[in-house]
C-alpha positions as CSV (number, residue, x, y, z in Angstrom):
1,X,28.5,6.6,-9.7
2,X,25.1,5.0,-8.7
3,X,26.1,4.2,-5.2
4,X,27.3,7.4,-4.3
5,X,23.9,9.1,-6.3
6,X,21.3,6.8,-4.2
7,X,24.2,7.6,-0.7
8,X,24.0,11.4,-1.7
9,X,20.2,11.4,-1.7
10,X,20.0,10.4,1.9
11,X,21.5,13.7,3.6
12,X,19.4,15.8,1.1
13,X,16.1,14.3,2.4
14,X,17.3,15.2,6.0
15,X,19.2,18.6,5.0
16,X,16.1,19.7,3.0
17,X,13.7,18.6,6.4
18,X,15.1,21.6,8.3
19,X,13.2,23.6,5.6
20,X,10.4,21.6,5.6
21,X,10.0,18.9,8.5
22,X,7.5,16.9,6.4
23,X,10.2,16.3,3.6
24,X,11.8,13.7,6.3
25,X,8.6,12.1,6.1
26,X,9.0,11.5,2.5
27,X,12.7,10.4,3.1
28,X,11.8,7.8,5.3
29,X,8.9,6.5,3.3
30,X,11.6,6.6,0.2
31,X,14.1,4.4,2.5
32,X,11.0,1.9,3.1
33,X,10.1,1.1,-0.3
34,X,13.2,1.7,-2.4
35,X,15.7,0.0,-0.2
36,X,19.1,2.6,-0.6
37,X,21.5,0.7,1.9
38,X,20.9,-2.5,-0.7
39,X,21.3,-0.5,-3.7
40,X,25.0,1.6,-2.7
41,X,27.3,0.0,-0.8
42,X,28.1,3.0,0.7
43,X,25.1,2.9,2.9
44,X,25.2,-0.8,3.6
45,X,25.5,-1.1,7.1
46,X,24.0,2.4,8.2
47,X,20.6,2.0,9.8
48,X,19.2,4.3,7.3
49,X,15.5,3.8,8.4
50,X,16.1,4.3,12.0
51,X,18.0,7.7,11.7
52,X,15.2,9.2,8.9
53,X,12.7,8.0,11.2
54,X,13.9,9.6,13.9
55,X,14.9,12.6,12.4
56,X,11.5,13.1,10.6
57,X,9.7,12.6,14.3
58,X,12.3,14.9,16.0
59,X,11.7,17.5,12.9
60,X,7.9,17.7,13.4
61,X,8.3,17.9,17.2
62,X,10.6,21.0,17.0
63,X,9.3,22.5,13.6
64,X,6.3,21.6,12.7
65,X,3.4,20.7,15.3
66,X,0.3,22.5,12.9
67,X,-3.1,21.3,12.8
68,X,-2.7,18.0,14.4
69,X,-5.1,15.1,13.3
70,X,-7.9,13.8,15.3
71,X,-6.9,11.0,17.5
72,X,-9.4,8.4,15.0
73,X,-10.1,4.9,15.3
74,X,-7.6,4.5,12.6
75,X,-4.2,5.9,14.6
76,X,-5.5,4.2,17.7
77,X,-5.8,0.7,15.6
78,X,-2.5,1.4,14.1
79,X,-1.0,2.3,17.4
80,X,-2.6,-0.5,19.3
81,X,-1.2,-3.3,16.7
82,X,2.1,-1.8,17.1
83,X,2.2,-2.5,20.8
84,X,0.5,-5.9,20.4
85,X,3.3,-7.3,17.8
86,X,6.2,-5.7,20.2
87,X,4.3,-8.5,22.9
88,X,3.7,-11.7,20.4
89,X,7.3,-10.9,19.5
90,X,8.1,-11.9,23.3
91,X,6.7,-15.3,23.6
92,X,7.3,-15.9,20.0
93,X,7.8,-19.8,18.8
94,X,11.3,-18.7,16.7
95,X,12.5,-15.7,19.1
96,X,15.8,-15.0,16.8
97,X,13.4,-14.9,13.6
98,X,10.4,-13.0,15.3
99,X,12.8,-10.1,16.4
100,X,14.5,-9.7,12.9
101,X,11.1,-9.8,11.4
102,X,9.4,-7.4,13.9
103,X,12.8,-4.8,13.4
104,X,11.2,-4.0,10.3
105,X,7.8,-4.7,10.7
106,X,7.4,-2.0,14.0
107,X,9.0,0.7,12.3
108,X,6.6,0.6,9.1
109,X,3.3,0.5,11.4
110,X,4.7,2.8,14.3
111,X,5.3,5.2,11.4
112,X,1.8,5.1,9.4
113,X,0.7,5.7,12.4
114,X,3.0,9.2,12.2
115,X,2.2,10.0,8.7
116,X,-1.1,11.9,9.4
117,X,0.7,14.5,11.8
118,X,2.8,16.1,8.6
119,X,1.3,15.0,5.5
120,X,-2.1,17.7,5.4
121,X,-1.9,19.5,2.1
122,X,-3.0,18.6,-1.0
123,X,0.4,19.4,-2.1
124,X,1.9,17.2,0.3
125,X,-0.4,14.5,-0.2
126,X,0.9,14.4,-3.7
127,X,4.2,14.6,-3.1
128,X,3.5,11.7,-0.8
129,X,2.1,9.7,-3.4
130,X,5.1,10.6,-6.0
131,X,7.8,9.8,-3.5
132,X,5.8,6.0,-2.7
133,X,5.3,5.4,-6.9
134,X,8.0,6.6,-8.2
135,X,10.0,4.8,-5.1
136,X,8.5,1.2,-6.1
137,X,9.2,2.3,-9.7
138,X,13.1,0.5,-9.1
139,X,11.2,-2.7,-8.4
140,X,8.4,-2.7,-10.9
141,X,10.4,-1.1,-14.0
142,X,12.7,-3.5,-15.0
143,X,9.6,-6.4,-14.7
144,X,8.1,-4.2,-17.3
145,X,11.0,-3.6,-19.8
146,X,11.8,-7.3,-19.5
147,X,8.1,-8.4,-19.8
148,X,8.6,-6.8,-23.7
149,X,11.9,-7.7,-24.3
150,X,11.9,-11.3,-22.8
151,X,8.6,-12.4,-21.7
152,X,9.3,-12.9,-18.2
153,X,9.3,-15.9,-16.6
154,X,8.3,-17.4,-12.9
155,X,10.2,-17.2,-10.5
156,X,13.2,-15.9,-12.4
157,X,14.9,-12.7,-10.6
158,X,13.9,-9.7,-13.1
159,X,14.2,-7.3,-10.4
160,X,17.1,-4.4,-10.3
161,X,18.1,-5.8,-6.9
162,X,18.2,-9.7,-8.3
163,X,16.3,-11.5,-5.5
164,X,13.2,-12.5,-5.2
165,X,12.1,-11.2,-1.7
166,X,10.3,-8.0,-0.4
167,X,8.9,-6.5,-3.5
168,X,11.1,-8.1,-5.9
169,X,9.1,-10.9,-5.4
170,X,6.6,-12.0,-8.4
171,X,3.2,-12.2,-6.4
172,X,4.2,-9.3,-4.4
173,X,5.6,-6.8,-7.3
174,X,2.3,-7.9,-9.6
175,X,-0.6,-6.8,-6.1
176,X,1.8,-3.3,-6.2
177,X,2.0,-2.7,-9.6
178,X,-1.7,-3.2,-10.2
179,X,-2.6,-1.1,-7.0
180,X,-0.1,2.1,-8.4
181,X,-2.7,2.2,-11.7
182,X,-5.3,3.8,-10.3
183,X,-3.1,6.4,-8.2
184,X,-1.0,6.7,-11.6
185,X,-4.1,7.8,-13.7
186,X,-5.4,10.6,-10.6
187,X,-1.8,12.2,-11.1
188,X,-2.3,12.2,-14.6
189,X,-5.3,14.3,-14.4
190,X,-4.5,16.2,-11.3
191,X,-0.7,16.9,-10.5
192,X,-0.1,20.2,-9.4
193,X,3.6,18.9,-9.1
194,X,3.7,18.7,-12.7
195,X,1.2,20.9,-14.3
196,X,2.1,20.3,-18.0
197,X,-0.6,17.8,-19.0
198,X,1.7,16.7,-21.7
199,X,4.3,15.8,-18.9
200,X,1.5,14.2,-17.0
201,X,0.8,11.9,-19.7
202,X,4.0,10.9,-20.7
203,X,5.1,10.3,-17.3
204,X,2.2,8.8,-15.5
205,X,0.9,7.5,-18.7
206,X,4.2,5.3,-19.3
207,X,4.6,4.2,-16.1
208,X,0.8,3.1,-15.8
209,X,1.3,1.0,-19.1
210,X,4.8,-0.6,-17.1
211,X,2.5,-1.6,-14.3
212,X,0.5,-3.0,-16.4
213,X,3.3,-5.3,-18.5
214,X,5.5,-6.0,-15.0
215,X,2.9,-8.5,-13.4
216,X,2.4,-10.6,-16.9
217,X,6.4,-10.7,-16.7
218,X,5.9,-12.4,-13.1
219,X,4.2,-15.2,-14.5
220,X,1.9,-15.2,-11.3
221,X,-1.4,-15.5,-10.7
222,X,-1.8,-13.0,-8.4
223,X,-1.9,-10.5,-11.3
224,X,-5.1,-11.9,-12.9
225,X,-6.9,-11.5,-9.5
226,X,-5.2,-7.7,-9.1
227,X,-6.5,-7.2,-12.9
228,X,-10.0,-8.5,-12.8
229,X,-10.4,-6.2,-9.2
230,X,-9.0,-3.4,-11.4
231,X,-11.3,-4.1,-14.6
232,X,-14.3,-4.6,-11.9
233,X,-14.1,-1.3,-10.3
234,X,-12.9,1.1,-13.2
235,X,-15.7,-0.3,-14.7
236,X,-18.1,0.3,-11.9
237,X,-16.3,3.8,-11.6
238,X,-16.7,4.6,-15.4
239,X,-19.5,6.6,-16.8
240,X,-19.3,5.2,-19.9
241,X,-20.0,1.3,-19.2
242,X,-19.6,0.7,-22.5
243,X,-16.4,1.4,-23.8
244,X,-14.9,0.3,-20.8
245,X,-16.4,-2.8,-21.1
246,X,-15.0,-3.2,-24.8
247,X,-11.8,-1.8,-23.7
248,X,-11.6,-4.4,-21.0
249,X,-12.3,-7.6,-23.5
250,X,-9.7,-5.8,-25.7
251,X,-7.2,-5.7,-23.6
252,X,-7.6,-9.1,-22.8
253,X,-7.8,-10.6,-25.9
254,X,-3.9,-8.6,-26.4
255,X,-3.1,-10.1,-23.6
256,X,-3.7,-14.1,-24.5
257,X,-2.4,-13.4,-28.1
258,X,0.8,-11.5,-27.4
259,X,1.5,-13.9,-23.9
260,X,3.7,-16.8,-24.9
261,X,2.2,-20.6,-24.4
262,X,4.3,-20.9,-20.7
263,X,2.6,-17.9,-19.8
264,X,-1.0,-19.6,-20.6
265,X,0.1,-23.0,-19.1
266,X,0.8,-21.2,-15.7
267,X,-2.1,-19.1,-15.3
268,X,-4.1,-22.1,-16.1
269,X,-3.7,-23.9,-13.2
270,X,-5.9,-21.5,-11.5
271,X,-8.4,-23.8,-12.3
272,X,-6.9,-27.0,-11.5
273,X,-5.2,-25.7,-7.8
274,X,-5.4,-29.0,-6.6
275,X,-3.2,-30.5,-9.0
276,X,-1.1,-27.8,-8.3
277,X,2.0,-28.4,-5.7
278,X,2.5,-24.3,-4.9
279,X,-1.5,-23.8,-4.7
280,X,-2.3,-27.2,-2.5
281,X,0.4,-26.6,-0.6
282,X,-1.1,-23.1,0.5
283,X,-4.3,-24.7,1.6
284,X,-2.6,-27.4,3.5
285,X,-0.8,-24.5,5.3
286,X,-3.9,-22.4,6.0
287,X,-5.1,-25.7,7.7
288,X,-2.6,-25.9,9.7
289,X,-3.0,-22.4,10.5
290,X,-5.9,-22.4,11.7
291,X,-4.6,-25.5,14.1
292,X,-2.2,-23.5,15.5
293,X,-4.4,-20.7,16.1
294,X,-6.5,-23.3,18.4
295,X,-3.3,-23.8,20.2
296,X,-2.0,-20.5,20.5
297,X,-4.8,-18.0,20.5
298,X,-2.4,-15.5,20.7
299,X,-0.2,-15.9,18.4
300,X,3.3,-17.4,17.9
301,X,5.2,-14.3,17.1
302,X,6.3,-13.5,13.8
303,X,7.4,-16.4,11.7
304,X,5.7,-18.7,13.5
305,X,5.3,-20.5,10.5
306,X,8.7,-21.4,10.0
307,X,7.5,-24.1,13.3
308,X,5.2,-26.0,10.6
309,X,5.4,-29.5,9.5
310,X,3.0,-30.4,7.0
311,X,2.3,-34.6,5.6
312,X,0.2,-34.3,2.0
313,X,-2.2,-37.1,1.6
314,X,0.7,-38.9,-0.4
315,X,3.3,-38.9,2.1
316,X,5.1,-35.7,0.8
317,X,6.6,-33.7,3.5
318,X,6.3,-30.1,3.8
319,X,8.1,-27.9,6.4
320,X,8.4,-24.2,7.1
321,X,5.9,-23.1,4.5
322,X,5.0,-19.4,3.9
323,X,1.7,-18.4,5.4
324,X,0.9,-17.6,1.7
325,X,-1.8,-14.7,3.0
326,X,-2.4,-11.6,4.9
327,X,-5.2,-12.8,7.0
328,X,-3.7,-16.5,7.9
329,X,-0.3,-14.6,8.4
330,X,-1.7,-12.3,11.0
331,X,-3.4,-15.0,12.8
332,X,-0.5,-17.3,12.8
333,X,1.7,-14.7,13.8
334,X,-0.3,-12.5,16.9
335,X,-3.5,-15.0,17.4
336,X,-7.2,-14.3,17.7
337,X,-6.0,-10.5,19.0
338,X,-4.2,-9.4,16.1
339,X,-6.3,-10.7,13.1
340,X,-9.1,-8.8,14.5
341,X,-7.4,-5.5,15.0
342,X,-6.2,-6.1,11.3
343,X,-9.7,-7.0,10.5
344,X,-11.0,-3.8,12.0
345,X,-8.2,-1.9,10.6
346,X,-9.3,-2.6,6.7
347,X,-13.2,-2.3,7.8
348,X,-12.3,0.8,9.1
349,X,-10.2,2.4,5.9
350,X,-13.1,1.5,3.9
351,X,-15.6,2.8,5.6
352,X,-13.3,6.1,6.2
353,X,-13.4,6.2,2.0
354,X,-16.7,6.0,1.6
355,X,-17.5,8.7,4.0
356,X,-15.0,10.7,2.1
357,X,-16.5,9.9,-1.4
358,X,-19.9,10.9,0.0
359,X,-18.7,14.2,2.0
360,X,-17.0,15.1,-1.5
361,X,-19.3,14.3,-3.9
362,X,-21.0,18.0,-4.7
363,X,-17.7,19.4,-3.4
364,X,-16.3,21.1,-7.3
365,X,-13.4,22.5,-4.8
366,X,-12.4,19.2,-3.7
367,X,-13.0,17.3,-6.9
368,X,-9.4,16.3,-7.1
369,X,-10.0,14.6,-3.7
370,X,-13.4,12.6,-4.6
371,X,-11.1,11.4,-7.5
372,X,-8.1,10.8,-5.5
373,X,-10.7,8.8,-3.1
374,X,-11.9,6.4,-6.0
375,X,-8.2,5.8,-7.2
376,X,-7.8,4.9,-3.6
377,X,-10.4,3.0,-2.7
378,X,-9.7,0.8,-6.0
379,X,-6.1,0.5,-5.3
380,X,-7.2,-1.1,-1.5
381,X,-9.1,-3.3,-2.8
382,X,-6.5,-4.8,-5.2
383,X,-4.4,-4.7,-2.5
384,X,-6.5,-6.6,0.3
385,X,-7.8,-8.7,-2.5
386,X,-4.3,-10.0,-3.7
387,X,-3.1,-10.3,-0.2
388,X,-5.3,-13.1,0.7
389,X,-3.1,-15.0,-1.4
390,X,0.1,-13.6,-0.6
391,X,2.4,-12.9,2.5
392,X,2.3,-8.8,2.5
393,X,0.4,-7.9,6.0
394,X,3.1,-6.1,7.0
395,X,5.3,-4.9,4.0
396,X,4.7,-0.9,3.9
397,X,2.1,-0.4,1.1
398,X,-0.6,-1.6,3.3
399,X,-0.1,0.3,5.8
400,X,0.3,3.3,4.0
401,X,-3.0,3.0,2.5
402,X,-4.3,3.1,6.7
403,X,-2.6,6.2,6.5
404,X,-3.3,8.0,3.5
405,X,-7.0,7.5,3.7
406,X,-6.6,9.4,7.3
407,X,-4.7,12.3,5.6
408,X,-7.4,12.6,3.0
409,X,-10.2,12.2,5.3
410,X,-8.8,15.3,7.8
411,X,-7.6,17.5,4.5
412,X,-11.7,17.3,4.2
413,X,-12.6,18.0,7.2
414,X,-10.1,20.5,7.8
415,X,-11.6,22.3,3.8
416,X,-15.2,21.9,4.8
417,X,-15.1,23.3,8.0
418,X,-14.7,26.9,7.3
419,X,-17.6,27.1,4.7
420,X,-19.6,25.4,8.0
421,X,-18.2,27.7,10.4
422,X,-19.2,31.0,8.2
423,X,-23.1,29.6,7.6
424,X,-24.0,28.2,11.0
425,X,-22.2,29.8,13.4
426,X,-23.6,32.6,15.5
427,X,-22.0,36.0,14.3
428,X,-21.7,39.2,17.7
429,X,-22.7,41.4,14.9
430,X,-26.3,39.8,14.5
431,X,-28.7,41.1,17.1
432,X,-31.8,40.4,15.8
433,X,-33.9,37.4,14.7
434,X,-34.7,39.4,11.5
435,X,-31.1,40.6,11.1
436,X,-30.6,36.6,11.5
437,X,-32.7,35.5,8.7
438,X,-31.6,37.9,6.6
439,X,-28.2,36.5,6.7
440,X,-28.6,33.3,6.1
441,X,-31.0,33.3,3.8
442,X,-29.5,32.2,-0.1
């Protein structure tokens, strides 16, 4: 019954965008992260991102072309990495590879690149953020139960979809689940989707405290990087230092008692990398990297690493190993070019969040926004933090982020403006200085 559920969902996303164009949107960013075709049979086969891609596009060109975005640095950045992969992906080192890879890869930057055009409410900001998190929830839900239940383990497939790709993989499902907190805790206090706060909490609340248990079930070391960016800036964020600080050394004394020894022994080797075969080995790849970056400043297409052929110092041979990071990734795979649009892309998004959290700040009409801003800005960081270590430039929940904070940033601009308009801008009905004066005066 499952397979046709998930297969049945597919035409009501589409069916329900005739209504409203921007619930294609949604659709498409629900065939993105939850992965339908692998989870019914009945839509294995069917190029289900292609068609609610294209549907959602054709949807907003026909039905719903209302206060466009401005054309910011973000889109063009977006826009501009989406042509320059298409062209690595032509002189690529692994052609057959670098066109499966850049199949999916295109369609999730071409589309955050789309996003802004029909997500412009606060209500459909939301219901943006709900479709994403409770999309991932197939991935990171069962880590959590069987964190509890089992303990977890490394490497071991915990996932719904039993592999250990995409975001079924450990380091991967641990930088998501951490990054969904924050967002998890602004529904709690602000849904207008669900306005029972009781709802709120048991919802949000229970599937915050599953993001929390999933990474520890991964057994990788990603998480304790995603949790000490987390602990940093809540705590930063909190205006009562204090008790988050105690709550923090809490939660982290729970975590080394209830954590069984294999647990300790893995995360351990943080500090010993070097003994480490999975850690060294990243390193030796990042050298090699950067090597191949010398020879190809442009890149070698995606999957160039797969061309790698690595000697440790004890004669140990290592081929086609993962670039292991989001930076090293992007200049392996489109050169000098692409790691600085990337570059210039996150420098960007944070600078865009900051401008928000200052432009909303003594805003009590857009408090909800400053809040969704922090939740935000602490959930990019995890994410760009965590990806230094692991191979996610180009899975959706990066990009995403590039988008959202572009929808937030023109839902402000678009609320503010009015209240500008009304106080600065000449009125035909004032004739006189005086008259003038009067008026604006508080």
């Amino acid at each position: 019954m499952s397979d046709y559920y998930v297969a049945l969902m597919y035409p009501i996303f589409i069916i329900l965008g005739f209504v409203s164009p921007f619930i294609t949107s949604l659709g498409y960013v629900w065939v993105d992260t939850f992965y339908p075709q692998y989870v019914s049979l009945v839509l294995k086969g069917v190029p289900v991102a292609l068609i609610m891609g294209s549907a959602a596009i054709l949807g907003y060109v026909l039905l719903d072309r209302r206060s466009p975005p401005r054309l910011t640095l973000t889109i063009v950045l977006i826009v501009m990495m989406a042509i320059w992969v298409t062209l690595t992906s032509t002189w690529a080192v692994m052609p057959e590879e670098a066109w499966k890879k850049w199949d999916w890869a295109f369609k999730t930057v071409a589309f955050s690149a789309f996003i802004p055009f029909v997500i412009r409410s606060r209500v459909q900001i939301e219901a943006f953020l709900l479709v994403f998190l409770f999309s991932i929830a197939l991935h990171i839900l069962p880590f959590g139960a069987k964190a509890v239940l089992s303990g977890g383990g490394y490497g071991k497939e915990l996932g719904f979809l039993k592999t250990n790709v995409g975001m079924e993989e450990g380091s991967t499902l641990s930088a998501v689940a951490i990054m969904s907190i924050p967002l998890l805790l602004h529904l709690r206090r602000h849904s207008l989707i669900i306005p029972d706060l009781t709802q709120r909490t048991v919802v949000f609340g229970g599937y915050a405290l599953a993001c929390c248990t999933a990474p520890i079930a991964t057994f990788a070391r990603t998480a304790i990087i995603g949790f000490a960016v987390l602990g940093t800036f809540l705590w930063l964020q909190s205006r009562r230092k204090l008790l988050m600080a105690a709550a923090v050394v809490v939660a982290a004394i729970i975590l080394v008692v209830a954590t069984p020894e294999s647990w300790q022994s893995r995360i351990s080797t943080i500090e010993t990398y070097d003994e480490d075969t999975s850690a060294s080995g990243r390193i030796l790849v990042w050298r090699w990297t950067l090597d191949f970056a010398t020879s190809h400043p442009l890149g070698g297409g995606f999957s160039a690493y797969m061309v790698n052929h690595i000697v440790t110092e004890d004669g140990r041979e290592i081929w086609s190993k993962a670039f292991h990071s989001i930076y090293f990734e992007t200049l392996g795979e489109h050169g000098w070019v692409g790691l600085a649009i990337y570059l210039t892309l996150i420098l960007t998004t944070i600078i865009s969040l900051r401008q928000t959290l200052r432009r909303t700040r003594d805003s009590p009409e857009l408090a909800w926004c400053n809040d969704l801003t922090r939740a935000m800005f602490t959930s990019f960081l995890v994410l760009i933090t965590c990806g230094a270590f692991i191979g996610i430039a180009f899975q959706p929940m990066i990009w995403y982020m590039f988008a959202l904070t572009t929808c937030v940033s023109e839902y402000v601009r678009r609320a503010q403006a009015p209240a500008k308009i009304s106080r600065w801008a000449p009125r035909p009905e004032i004739a006189t200085p005086g008259a003038a004066a009067a008026r604006l005066a508080p």
